[in-house]
C-alpha positions as CSV (number, residue, x, y, z in Angstrom):
1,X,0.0,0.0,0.0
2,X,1.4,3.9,-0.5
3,X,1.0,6.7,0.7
4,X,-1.7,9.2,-1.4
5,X,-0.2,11.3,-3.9
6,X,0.9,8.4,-5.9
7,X,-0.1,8.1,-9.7
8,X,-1.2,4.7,-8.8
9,X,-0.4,2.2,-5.5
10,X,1.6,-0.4,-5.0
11,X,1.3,-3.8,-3.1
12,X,3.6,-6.6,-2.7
13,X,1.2,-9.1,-1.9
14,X,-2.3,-9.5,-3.2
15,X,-5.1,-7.0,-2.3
16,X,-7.1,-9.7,-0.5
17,X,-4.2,-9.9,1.9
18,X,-3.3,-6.4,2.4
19,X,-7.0,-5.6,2.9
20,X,-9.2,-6.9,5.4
21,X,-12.8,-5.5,4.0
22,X,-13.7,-5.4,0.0
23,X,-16.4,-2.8,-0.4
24,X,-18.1,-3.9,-3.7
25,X,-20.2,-1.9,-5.8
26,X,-22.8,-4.2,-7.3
27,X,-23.8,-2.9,-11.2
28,X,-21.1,-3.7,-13.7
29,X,-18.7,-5.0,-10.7
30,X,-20.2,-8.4,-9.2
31,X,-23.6,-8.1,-11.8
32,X,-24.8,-6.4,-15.2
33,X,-28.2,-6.3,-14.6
34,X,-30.0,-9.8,-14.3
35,X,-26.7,-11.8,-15.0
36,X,-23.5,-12.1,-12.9
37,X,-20.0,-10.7,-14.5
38,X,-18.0,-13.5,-16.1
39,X,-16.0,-15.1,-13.7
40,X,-17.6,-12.9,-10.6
41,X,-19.1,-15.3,-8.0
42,X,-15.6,-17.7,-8.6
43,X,-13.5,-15.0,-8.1
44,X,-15.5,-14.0,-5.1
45,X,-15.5,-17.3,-3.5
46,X,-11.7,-17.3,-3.7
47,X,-11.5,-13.6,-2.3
48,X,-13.7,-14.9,0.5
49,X,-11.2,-18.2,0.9
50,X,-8.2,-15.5,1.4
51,X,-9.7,-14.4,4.3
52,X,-11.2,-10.7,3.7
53,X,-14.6,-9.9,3.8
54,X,-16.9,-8.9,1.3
55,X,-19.5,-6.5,1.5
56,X,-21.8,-5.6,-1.4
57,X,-22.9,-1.6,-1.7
58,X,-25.6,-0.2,-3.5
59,X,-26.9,3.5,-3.4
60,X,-29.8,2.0,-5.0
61,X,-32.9,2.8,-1.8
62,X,-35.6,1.4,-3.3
63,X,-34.1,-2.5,-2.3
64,X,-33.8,-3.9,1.1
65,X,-30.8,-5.6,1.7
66,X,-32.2,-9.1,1.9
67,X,-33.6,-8.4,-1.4
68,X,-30.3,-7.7,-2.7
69,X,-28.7,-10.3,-1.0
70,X,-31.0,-13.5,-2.5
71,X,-30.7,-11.9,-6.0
72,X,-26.7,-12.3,-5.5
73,X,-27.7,-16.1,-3.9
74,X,-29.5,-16.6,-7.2
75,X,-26.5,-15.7,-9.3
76,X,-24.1,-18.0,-7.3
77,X,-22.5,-15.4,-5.2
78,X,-22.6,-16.3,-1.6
79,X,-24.3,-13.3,0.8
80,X,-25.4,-12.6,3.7
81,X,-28.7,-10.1,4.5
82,X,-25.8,-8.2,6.7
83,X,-23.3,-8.4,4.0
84,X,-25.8,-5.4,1.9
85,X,-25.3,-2.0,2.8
86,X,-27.8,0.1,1.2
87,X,-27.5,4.3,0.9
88,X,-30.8,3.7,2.4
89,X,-29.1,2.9,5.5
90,X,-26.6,5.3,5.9
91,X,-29.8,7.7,5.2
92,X,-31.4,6.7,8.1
93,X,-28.4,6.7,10.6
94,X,-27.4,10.3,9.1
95,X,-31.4,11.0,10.5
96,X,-30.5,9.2,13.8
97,X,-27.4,10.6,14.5
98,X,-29.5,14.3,14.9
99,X,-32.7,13.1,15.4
100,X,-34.0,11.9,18.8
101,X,-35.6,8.5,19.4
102,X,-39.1,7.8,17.7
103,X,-39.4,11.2,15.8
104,X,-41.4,11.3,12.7
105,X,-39.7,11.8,9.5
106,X,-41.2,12.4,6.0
107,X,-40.7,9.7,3.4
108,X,-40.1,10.3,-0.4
109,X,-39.4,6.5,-2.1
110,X,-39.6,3.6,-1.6
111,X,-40.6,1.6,1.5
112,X,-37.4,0.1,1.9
113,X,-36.3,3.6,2.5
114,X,-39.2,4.0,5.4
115,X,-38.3,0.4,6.8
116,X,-34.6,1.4,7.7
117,X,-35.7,4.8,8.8
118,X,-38.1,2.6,11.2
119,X,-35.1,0.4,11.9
120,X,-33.0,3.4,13.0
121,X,-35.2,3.9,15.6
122,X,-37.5,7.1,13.9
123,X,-41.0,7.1,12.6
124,X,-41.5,7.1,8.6
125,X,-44.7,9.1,8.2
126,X,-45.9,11.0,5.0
127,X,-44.8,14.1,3.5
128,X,-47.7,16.2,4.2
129,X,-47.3,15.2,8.0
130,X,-46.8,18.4,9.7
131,X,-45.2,16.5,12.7
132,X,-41.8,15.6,10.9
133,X,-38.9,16.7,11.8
134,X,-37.0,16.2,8.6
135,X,-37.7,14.6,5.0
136,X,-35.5,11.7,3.9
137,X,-35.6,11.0,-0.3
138,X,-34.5,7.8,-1.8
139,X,-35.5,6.6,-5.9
140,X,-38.6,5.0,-6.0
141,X,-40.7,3.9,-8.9
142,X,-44.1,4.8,-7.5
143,X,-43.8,8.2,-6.4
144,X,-46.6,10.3,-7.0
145,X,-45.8,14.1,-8.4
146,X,-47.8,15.6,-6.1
147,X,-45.7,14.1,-3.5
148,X,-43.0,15.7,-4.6
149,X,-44.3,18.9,-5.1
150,X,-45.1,19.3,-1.2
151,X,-41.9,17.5,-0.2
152,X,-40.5,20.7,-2.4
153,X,-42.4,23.3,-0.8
154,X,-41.9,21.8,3.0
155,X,-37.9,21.7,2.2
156,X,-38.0,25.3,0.6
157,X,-39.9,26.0,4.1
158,X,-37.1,25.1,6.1
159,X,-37.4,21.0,6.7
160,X,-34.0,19.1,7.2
161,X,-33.7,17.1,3.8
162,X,-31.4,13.8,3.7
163,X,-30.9,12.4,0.3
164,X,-30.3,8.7,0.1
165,X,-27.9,10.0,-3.0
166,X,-27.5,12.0,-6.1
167,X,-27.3,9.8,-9.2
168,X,-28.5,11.0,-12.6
169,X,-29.5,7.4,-14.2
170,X,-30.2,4.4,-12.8
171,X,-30.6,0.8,-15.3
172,X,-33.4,-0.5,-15.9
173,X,-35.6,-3.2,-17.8
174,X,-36.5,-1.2,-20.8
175,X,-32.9,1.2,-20.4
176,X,-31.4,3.8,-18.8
177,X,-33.8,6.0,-16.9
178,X,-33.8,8.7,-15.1
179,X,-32.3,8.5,-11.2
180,X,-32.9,10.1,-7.9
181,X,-30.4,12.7,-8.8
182,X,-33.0,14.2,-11.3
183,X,-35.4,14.6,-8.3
184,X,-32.6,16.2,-5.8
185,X,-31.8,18.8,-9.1
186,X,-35.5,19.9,-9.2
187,X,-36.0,20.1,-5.7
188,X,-33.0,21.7,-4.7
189,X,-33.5,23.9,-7.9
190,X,-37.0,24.4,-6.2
191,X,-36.1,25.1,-2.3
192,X,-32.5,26.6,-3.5
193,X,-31.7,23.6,-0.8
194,X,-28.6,21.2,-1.2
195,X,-29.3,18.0,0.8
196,X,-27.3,16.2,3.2
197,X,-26.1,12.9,0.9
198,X,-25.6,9.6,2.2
199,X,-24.4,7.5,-1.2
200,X,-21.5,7.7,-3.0
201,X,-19.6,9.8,-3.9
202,X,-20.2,10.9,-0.3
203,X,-18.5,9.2,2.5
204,X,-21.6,8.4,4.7
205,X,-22.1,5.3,2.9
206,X,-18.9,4.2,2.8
207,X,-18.3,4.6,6.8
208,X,-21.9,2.7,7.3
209,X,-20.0,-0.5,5.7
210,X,-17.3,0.2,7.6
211,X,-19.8,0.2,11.1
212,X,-21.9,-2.8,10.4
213,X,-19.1,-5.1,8.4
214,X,-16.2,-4.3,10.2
215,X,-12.7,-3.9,9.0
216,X,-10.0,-1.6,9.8
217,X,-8.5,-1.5,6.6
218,X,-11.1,-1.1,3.8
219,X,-10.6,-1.4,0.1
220,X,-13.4,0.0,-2.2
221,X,-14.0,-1.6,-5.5
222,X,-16.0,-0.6,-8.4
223,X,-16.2,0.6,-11.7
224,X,-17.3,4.3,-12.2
225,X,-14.8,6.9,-11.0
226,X,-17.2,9.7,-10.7
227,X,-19.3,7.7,-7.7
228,X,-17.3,4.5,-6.5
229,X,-13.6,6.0,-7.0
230,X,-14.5,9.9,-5.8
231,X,-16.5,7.7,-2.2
232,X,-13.3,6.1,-2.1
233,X,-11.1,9.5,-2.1
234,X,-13.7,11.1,0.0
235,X,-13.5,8.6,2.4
236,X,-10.0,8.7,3.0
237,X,-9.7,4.4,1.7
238,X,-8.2,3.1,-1.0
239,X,-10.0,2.1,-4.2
240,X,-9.5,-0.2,-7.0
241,X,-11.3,0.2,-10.3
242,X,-12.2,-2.3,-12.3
243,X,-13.2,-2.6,-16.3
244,X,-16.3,-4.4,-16.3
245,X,-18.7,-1.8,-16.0
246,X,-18.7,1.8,-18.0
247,X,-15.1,3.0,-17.2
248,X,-13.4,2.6,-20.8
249,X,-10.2,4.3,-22.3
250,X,-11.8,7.7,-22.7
251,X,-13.2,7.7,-18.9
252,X,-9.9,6.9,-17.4
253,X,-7.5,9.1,-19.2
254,X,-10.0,11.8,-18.5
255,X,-10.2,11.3,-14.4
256,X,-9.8,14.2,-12.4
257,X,-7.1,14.3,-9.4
258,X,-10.3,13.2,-7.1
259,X,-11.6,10.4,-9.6
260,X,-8.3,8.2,-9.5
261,X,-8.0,5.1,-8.0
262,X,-5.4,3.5,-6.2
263,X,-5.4,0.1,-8.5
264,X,-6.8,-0.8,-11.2
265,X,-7.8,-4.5,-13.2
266,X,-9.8,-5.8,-16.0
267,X,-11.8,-7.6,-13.4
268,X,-12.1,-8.7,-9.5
269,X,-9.4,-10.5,-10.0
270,X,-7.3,-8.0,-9.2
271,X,-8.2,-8.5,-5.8
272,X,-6.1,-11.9,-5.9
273,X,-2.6,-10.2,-7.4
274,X,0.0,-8.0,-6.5
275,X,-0.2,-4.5,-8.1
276,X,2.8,-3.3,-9.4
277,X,3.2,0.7,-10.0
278,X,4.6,1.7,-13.6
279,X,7.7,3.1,-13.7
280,X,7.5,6.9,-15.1
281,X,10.2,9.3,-16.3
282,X,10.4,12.9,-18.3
283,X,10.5,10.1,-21.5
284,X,8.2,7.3,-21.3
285,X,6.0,5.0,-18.7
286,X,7.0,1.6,-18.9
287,X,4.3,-1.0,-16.9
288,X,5.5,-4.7,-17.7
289,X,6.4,-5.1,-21.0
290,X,4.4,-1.9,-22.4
291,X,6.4,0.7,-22.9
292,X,4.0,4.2,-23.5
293,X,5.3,7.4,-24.4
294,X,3.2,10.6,-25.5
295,X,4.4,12.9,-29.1
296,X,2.4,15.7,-29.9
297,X,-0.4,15.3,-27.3
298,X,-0.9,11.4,-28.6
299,X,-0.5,8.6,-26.4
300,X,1.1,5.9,-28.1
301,X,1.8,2.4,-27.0
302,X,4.7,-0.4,-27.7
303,X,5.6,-3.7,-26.3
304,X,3.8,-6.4,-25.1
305,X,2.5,-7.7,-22.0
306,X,-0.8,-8.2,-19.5
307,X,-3.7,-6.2,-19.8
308,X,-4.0,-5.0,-16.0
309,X,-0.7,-3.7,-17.0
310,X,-2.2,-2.1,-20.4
311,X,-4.5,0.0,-18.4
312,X,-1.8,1.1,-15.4
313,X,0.4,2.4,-18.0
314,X,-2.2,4.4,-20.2
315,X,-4.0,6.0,-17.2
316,X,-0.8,6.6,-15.7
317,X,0.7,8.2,-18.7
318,X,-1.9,9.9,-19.4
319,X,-2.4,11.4,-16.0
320,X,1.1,12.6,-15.9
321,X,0.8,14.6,-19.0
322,X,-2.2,16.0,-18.1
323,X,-1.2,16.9,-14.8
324,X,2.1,18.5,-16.2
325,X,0.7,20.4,-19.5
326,X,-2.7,20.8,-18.2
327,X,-3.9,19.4,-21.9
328,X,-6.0,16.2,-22.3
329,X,-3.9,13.3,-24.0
330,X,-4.9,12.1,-27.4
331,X,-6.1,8.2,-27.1
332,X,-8.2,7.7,-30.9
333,X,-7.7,4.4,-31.8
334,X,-5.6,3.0,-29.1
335,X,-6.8,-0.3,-28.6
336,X,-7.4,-2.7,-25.2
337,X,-5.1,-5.4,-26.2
338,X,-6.5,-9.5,-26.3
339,X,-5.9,-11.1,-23.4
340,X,-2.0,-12.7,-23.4
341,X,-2.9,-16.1,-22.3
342,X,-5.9,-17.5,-20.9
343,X,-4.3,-18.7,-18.0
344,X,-2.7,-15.7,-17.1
345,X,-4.0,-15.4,-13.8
């Protein structure tokens, strides 16, 4: 492990032994929708076998953690109810923390969202309830526009507003739709509010896993750097991304300081492997046998070698020049090399 302020980190032994708590993100890390990622629950089971816990993370409100949890059963990955953390959750203890016992507090989503405000200890009651003490918002499918329109006018009022968090799309059956984070926009737009946020990219989430888990030294794992990688930084823990989800080529090169993880792999196997940093001079970036240098704002690529060790040498090449000219890198037409051997890990 290294200190921050490092392009990328370095371990000498694998991540499953340098960490003792895997926070996963769940969409396009351990599942794509209704099917698992190749090679996910195996890879899992042999995280698990090395003796660091799992945890699976969603800022996804509208699903109870058990629900969660038998869906991952279903696709062969081994969970517990209390291996789920939901942003939910951390909602509802953000509301506890402030709140005193059995207070009433107005509910905008789903009713997994008022069942862990009920398990916090407080009292979900509806928005128009002139008893509440604050309003807690979460995504849910069946919420009514008039519902929002008083949650709006009770927050621009002066109601304490939690929101479970801020993202703009959330998958779906028939696509991408829009998320809660459309809802926080038009009410915060509304009230001229900004909500306390319990999901990623802020921390609360991240420090709930921490509390009901356990772990002193947490590793968070996912695939978008604006959410999973930015919770990671905010946090304070280390991060590694992974390509399985919607971080591709353009994405990477073009993280911000804040958005950069501390490892990176094609897959949750790089929980299982030793991460070495590229080397990086004034000339080139060499990571295994690639050997990357940058002319005329172009990154271009040479050699031969692993993929994990593809992807540490562009983003850290490309990070570098960015960071030094304050220019994005040119990356048309670079391509993710095939896979060396299939039995390369």
């Amino acid at each position: 492990m290294e200190p921050r302020g490092s392009l990328l980190g370095h371990s000498d032994v694998p991540l499953s032994s340098a960490y003792d708590l895997a926070m996963l993100d769940l969409d396009g890390v351990v599942y794509i929708g209704s099917h698992a990622v190749l090679g996910a629950p195996e890879q899992l089971a042999r995280v698990r076998a090395a003796g660091i816990r799992c945890a699976f993370i969603t800022n996804n409100a509208s699903r109870s953690p058990r629900t969660v949890a038998e869906h991952l059963r279903e696709l062969g990955v081994a969970a517990d109810d209390g291996d789920v953390v939901t942003s939910a959750q951390a909602a509802a203890r953000l509301l506890a923390d402030r709140l005193p016992s059995s207070a009433p507090v107005a509910v905008l989503g789903a009713e997994a969202l008022a069942d862990e405000v009920r398990a916090a200890g407080l009292t979900p009651v509806d928005v128009e309830a002139p008893e509440a003490r604050a309003l807690v918002s979460g995504y849910g499918p069946e919420v009514l526009w008039r519902e929002v329109m008083r949650a709006a006018v009770r927050v621009r009022e002066g109601l304490w507003w939690v929101a479970s968090n801020t993202d703009g799309s959330i998958p779906t059956g028939y696509g991408v739709a829009p998320g809660h984070g459309v809802l926080v926009e038009t009410v915060s737009r509304f009230a001229g509010v900004t909500p306390v946020v319990a999901g990623k990219p802020a921390r609360p989430l991240l420090d709930e896993t921490v509390r009901r888990v356990g772990g002193e030294r947490p590793l968070m794992v996912g695939d978008r750097l604006d959410t999973d990688i930015a919770g990671a930084v905010n946090a304070g823990v280390d991060s590694l991304l992974v390509l399985t989800g919607v971080t591709g080529v353009a994405e990477l090169v073009g993280a911000r300081p804040e958005e950069r993880p501390t490892y990176i792999a094609r897959d949750l196997g790089g929980l299982l492997t030793a991460h070495e940093r590229p080397e990086q001079s004034a000339a080139e970036t060499r990571s295994g046998g690639w050997r990357l240098t940058v002319s005329q704002g172009r990154l271009e690529v040479s050699g031969e070698g692993s993929v994990d060790d593809w992807w540490r040498g562009v983003a850290c090449a490309a990070w570098a020049h960015v960071d030094s000219t304050g220019l994005p890198i040119q990356t048309e037409g670079l391509m993710v090399p095939a896979e060396v051997s299939a039995g390369e890990r």
